[in-house]
NUNUVO-221420 format. One line per field, with one value per residue (C-alpha): residue number from 1; residue in three letters; chain; x, y, z. Coordinates in Angstrom, 3 decimals. Each point is the difference from the previous one (the first is absolute). Last residue first. Layout:
BEGIN
nr	c(NUM|...)
rest	c(ALA|...)
kette	c(A|...)
xx	c(X|...)
yy	c(Y|...)
zz	c(Z|...)
end
This chain:
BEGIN
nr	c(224|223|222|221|220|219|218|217|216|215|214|213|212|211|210|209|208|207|206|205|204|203|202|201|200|199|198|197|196|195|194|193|192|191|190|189|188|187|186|185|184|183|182|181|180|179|178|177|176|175|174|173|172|171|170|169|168|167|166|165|164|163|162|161|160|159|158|157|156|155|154|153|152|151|150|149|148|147|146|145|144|143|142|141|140|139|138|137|136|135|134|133|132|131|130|129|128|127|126|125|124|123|122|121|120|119|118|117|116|115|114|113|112|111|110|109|108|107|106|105|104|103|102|101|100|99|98|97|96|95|94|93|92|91|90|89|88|87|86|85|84|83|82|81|80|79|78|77|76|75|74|73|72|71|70|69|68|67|66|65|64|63|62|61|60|59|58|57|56|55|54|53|52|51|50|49|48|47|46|45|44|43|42|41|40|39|38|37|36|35|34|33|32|31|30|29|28|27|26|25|24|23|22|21|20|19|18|17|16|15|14|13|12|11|10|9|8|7|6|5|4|3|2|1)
rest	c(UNK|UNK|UNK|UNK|UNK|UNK|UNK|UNK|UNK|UNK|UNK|UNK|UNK|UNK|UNK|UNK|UNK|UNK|UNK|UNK|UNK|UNK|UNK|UNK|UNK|UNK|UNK|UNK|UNK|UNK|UNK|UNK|UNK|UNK|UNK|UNK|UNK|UNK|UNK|UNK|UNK|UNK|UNK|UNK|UNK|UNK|UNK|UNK|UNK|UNK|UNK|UNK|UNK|UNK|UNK|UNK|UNK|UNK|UNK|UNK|UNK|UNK|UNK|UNK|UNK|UNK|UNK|UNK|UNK|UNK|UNK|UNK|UNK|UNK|UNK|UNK|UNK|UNK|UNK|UNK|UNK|UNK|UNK|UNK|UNK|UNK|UNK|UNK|UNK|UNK|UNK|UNK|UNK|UNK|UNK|UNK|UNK|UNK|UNK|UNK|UNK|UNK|UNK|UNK|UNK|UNK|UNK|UNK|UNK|UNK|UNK|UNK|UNK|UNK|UNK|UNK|UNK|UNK|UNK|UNK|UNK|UNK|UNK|UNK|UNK|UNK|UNK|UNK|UNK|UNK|UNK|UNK|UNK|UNK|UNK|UNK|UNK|UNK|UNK|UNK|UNK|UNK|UNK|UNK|UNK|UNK|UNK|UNK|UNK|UNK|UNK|UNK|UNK|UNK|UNK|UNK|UNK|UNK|UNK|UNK|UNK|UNK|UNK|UNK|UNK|UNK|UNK|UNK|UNK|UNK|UNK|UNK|UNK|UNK|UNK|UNK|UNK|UNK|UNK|UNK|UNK|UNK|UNK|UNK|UNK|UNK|UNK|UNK|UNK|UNK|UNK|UNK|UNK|UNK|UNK|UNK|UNK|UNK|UNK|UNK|UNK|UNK|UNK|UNK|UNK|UNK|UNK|UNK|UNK|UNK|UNK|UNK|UNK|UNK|UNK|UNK|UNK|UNK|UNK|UNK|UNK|UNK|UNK|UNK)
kette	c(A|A|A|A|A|A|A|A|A|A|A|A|A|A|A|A|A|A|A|A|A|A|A|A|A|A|A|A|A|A|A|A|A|A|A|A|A|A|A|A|A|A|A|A|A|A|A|A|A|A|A|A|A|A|A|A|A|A|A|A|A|A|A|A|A|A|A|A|A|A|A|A|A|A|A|A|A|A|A|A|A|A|A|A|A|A|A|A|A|A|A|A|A|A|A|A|A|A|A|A|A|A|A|A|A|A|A|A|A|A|A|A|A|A|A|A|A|A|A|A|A|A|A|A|A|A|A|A|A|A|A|A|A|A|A|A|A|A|A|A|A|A|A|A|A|A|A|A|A|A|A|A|A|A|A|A|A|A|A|A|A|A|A|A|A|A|A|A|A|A|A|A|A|A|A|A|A|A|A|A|A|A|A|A|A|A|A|A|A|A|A|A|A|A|A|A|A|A|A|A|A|A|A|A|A|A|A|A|A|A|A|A|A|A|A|A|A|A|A|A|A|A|A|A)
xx	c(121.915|2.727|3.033|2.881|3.550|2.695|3.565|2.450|1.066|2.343|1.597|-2.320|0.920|1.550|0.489|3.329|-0.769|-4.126|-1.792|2.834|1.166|-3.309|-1.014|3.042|-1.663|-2.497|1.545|1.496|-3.226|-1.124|2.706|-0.885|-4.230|1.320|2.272|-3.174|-2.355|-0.528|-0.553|-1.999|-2.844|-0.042|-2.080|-2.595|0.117|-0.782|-1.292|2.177|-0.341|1.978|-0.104|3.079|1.808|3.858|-0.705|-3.428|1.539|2.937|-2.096|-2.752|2.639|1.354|-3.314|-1.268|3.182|-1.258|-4.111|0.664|0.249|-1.994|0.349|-2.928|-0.329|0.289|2.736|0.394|1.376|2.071|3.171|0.473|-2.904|0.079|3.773|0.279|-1.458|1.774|3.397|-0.714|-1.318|3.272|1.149|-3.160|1.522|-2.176|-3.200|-2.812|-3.443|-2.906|-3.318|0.433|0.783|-3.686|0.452|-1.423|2.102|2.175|0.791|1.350|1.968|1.496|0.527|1.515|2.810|0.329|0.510|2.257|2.485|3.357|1.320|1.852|0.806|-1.541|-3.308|-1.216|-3.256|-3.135|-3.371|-2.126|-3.871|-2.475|-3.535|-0.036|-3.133|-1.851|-0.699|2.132|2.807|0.062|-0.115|2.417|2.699|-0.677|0.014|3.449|1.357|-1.074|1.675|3.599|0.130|-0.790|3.167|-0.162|3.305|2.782|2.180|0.962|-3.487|-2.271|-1.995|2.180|-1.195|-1.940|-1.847|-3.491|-0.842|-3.503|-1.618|-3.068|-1.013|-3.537|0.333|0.561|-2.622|-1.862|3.674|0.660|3.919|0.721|2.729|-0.048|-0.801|3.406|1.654|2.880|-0.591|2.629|1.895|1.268|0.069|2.358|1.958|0.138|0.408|3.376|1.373|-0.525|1.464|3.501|0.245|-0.575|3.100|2.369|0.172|1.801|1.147|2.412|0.753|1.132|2.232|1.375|0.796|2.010|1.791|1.388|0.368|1.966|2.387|0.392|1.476|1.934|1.570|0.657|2.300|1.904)
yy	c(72.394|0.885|1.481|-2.892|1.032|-0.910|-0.777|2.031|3.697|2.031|3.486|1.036|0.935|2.781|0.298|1.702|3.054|-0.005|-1.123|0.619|3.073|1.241|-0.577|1.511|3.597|-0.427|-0.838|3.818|1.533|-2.556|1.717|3.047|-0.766|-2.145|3.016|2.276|-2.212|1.556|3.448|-0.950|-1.296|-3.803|-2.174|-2.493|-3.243|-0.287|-2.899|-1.628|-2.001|-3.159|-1.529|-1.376|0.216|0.797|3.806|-0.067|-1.094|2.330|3.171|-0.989|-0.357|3.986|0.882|-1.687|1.910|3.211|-0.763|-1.350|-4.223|-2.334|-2.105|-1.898|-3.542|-0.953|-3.020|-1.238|-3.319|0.316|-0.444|1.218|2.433|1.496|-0.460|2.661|2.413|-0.374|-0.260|2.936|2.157|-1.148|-2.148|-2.138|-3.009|-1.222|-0.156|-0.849|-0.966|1.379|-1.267|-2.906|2.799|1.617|3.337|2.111|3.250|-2.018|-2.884|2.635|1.028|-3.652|-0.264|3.189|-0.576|-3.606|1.630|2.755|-2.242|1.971|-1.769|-3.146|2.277|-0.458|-0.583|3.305|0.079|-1.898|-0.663|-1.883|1.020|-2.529|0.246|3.515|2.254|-1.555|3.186|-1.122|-1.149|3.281|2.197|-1.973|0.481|3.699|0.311|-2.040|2.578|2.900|-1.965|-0.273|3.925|1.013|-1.273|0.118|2.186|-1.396|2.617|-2.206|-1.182|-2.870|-2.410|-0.351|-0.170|-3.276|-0.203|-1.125|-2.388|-0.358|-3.758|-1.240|3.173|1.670|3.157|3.320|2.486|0.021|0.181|3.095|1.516|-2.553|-0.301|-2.088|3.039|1.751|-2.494|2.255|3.588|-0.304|-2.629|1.594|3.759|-1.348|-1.664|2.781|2.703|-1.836|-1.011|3.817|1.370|-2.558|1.156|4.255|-0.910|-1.960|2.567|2.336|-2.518|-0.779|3.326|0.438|-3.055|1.198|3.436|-1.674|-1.756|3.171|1.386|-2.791|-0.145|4.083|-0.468|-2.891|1.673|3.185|-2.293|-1.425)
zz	c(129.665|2.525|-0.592|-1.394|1.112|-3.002|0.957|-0.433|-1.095|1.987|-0.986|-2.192|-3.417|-1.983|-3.410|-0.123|-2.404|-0.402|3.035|2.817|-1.945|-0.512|3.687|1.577|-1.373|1.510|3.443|-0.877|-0.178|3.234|2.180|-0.441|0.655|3.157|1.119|-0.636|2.247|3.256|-1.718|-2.673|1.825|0.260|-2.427|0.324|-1.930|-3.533|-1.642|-2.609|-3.086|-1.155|-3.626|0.486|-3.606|2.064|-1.778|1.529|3.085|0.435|-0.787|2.289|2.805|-1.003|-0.243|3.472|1.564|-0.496|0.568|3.557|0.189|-1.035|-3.389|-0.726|-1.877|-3.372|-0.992|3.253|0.280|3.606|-0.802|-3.823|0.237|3.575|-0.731|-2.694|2.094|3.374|-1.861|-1.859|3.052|1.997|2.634|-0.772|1.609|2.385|-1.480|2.571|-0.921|2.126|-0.332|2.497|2.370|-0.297|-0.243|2.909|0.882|2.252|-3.042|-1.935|2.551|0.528|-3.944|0.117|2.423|-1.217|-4.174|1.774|1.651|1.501|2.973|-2.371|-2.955|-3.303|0.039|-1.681|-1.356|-1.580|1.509|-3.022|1.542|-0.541|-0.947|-1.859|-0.930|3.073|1.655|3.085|-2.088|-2.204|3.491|1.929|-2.861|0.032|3.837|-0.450|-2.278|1.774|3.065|-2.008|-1.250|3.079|1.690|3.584|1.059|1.405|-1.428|-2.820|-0.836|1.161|-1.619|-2.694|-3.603|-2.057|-2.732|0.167|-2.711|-0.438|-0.712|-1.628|-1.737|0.429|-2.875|1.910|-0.437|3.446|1.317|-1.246|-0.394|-2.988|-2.241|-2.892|-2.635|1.152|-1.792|-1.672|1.720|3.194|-1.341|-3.226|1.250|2.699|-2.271|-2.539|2.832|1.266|-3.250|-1.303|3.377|-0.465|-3.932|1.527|2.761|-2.366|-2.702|2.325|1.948|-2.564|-0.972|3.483|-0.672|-2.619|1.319|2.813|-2.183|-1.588|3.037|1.041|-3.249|-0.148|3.777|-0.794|-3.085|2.063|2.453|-2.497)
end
């Protein structure tokens, strides 16, 4: 009895090694397939010059704490407002769609940005606030089904505008994206790991359980 319980878990146990023996190289080929997909799939909508960049009426910056875990100013969030300031100020955008996380009662990025924003120069009446872009797909599909843009700028660093430009010319938004500064590789390798993976979200949210945002509502008319 107790030799046929040993033979029955080893035998199981060499299942399930050759399990994750084929698991392991289908998981890498998923992983470098999305990644591969977003990173080189609209590459001809980004923008790292200004003097190139098309004159849009509205840029949608996308939001990110101002501050990180160790209490730390967030670089990533003022390259991203100098970016935003620099379109406005050069007249390539008139109003800048603010979108981020709303959803805890002492945690308000699109406020925290708007007032920065605001610091650097930016008029506030060119500011529009989206409260509920918890995440880059809710922030770019509502710029269009909220707010009415059909083609306007994407800002944010050069990673994560791929990833937005992927959802949006997949959603038929004919978005583009200027490129905010980047941090050196050593402050941002947790971001860069954690945006292979994020990646790899994005095809299940666009292509297995057709994602979409978490709150819709009434429309918000920009301008003229």
């Amino acid at each position: 009895m107790m030799k046929t319980k040993i033979l029955n878990y080893f035998s199981k146990r060499r299942i399930h090694l050759r399990i994750i023996k084929w698991l392991i190289p289908v998981l890498f080929i998923i992983v470098l397939i999305s990644n591969l997909l977003v990173k080189f799939s609209y590459n001809e909508y980004l923008y790292s010059n200004i003097d190139s960049l098309p004159e849009l009426k509205a840029g949608l910056l996308l939001g990110t704490s101002k501050y990180i875990k160790n209490g730390q100013l967030n670089p990533y969030y003022f390259y991203r407002l100098e970016a935003a300031k620099a379109l406005y100020k050069s007249g390539k955008i008139k109003y800048i769609i603010v979108s981020g996380d709303n959803r805890k009662i002492n945690y308000n990025e699109p406020v925290q940005m708007r007032d920065d924003l605001i610091s650097l120069g930016v008029a506030p009446e060119a500011i529009i606030l989206d409260y509920a872009g918890f995440r880059t797909l809710d922030s770019v599909i509502r710029a269009r089904e909220i707010f009415g843009q059909d083609n306007f700028v994407i800002i944010s660093q050069e990673f994560h505008n791929q990833r937005a430009l992927y959802i949006a010319r997949q959603k038929g938004i004919h978005a583009i994206a200027y490129n905010a500064r980047d941090v050196n590789f050593k402050m941002g390798l947790k971001v860069q790991i954690r945006e292979v993976f994020a990646r790899v979200k994005l095809m299940i949210d666009l292509f297995i359980i057709n994602k979409q945002p978490k709150f819709l509502g009434e429309k918000i008319n920009i301008g003229n």
